[in-house]
Short mmCIF file of the C-alpha atoms (twelve columns), coordinates in Angstrom:
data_MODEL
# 
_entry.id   MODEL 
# 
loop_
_atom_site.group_PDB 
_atom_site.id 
_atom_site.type_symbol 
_atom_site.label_atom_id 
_atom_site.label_alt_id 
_atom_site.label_comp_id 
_atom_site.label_asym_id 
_atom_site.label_seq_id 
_atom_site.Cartn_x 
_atom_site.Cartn_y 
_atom_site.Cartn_z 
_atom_site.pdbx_PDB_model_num 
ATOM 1  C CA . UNK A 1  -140.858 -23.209 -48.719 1 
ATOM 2  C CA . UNK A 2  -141.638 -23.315 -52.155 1 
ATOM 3  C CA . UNK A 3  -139.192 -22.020 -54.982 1 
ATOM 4  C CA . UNK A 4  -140.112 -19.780 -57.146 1 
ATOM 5  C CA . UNK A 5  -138.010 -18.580 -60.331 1 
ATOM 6  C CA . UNK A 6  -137.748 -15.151 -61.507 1 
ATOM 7  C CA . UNK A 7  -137.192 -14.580 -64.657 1 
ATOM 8  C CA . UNK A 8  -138.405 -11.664 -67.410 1 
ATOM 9  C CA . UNK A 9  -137.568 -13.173 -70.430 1 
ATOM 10 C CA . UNK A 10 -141.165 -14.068 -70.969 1 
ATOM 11 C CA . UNK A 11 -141.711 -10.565 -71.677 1 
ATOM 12 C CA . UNK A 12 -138.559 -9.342  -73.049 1 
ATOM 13 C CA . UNK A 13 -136.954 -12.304 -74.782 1 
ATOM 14 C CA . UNK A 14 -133.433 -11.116 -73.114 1 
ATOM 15 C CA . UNK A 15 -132.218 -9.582  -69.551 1 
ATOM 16 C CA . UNK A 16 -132.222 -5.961  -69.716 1 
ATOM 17 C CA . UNK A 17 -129.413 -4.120  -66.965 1 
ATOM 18 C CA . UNK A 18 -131.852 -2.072  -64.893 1 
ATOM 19 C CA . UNK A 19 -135.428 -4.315  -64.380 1 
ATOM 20 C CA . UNK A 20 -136.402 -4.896  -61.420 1 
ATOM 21 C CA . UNK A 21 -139.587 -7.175  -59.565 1 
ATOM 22 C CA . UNK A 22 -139.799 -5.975  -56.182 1 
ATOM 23 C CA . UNK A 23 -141.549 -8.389  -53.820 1 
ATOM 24 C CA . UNK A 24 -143.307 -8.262  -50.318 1 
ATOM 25 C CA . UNK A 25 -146.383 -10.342 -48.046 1 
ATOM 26 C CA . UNK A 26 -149.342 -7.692  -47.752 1 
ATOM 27 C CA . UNK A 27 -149.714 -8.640  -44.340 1 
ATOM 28 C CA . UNK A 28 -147.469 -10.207 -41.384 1 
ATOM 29 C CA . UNK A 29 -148.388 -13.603 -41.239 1 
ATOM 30 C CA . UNK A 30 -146.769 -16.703 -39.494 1 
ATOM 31 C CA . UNK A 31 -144.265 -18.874 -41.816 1 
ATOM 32 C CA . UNK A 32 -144.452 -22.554 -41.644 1 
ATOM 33 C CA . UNK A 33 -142.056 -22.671 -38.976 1 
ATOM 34 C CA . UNK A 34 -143.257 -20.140 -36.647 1 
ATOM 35 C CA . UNK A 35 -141.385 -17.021 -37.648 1 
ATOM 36 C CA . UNK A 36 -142.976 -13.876 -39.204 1 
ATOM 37 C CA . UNK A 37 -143.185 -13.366 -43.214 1 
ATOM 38 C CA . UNK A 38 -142.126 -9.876  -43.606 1 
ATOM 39 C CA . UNK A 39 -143.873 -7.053  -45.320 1 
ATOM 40 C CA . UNK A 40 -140.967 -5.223  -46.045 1 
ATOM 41 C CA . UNK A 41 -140.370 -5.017  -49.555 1 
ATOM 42 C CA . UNK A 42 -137.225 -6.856  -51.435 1 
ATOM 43 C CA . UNK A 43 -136.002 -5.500  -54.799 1 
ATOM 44 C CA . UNK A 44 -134.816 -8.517  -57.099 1 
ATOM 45 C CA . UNK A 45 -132.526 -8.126  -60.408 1 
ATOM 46 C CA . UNK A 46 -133.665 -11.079 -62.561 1 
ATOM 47 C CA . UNK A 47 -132.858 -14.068 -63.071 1 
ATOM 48 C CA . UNK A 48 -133.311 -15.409 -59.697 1 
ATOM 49 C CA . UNK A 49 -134.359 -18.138 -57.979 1 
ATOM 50 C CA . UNK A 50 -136.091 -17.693 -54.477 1 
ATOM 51 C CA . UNK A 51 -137.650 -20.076 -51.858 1 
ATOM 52 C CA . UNK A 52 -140.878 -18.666 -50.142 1 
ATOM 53 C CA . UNK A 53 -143.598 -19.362 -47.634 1 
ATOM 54 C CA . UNK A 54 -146.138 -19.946 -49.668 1 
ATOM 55 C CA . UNK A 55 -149.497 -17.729 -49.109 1 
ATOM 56 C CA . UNK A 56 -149.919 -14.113 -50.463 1 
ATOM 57 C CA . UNK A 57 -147.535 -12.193 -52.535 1 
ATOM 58 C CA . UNK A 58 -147.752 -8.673  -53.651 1 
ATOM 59 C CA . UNK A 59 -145.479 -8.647  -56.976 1 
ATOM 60 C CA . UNK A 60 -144.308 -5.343  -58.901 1 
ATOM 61 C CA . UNK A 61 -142.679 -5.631  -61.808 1 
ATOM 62 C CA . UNK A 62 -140.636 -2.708  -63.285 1 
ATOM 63 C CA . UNK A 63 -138.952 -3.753  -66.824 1 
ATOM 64 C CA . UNK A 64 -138.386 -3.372  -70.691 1 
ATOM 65 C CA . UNK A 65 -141.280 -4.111  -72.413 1 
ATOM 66 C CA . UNK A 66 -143.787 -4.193  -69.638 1 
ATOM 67 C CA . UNK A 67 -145.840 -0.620  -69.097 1 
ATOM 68 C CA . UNK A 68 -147.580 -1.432  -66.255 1 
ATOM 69 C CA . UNK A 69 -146.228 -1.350  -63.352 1 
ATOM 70 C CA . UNK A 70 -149.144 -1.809  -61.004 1 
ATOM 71 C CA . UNK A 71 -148.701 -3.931  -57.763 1 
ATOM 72 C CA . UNK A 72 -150.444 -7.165  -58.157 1 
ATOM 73 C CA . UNK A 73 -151.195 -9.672  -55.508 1 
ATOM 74 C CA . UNK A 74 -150.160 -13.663 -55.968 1 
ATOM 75 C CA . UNK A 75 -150.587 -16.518 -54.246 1 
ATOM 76 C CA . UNK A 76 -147.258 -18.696 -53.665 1 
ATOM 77 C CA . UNK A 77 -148.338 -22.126 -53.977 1 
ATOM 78 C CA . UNK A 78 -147.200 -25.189 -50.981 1 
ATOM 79 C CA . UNK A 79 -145.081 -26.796 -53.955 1 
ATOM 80 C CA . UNK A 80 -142.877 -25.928 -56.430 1 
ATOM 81 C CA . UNK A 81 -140.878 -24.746 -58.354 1 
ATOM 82 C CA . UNK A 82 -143.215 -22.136 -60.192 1 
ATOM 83 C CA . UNK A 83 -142.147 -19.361 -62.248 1 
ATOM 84 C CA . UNK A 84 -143.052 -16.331 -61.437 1 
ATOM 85 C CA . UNK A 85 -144.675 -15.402 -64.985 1 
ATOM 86 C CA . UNK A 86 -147.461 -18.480 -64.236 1 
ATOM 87 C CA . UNK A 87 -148.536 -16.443 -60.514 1 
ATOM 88 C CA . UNK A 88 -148.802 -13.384 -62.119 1 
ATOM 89 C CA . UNK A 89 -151.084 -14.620 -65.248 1 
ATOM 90 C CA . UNK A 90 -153.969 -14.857 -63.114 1 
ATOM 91 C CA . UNK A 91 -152.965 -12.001 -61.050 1 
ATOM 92 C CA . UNK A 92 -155.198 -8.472  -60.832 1 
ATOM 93 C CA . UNK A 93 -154.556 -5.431  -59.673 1 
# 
């Protein structure tokens, strides 16, 4: 598992009551020990801190300050921590 911080105050300097990152694996896939990696989508109120099997990511982001709200897919690195901002840098639609 690999933890990975969620946190918007890259983009918005504060925590706004209402954003949202909603998270979920674009495929089912095998976790490191054995079980599935669901695709069903979580909703997350930031800050948070999560551990996850590290492999693909599909990240939305819904907040103050950030228009676009387009589904992008990340790549969870095998060690962490890693903030979220730094997978979705290199992240396109």
């Amino acid at each position: 598992m690999t933890t990975v911080i969620v946190d918007l105050k890259a983009i918005n300097r504060t925590h706004v009551p209402g954003d949202q990152v909603t998270i979920w694996a674009p495929a089912l896939r095998a976790g490191l020990d054995g079980h599935l990696v669901s695709t069903a989508p979580e909703e997350l109120s930031p800050p948070v801190t999560l551990d996850l099997e590290p492999g693909p990511l599909v990240v939305q982001v819904s907040c103050a300050g950030w228009a676009d709200t387009t589904e992008r897919e990340v790549t969870v690195p095998d060690a962490g921590p890693v903030a979220l901002w730094t997978l979705l840098e290199g992240a396109h639609p």
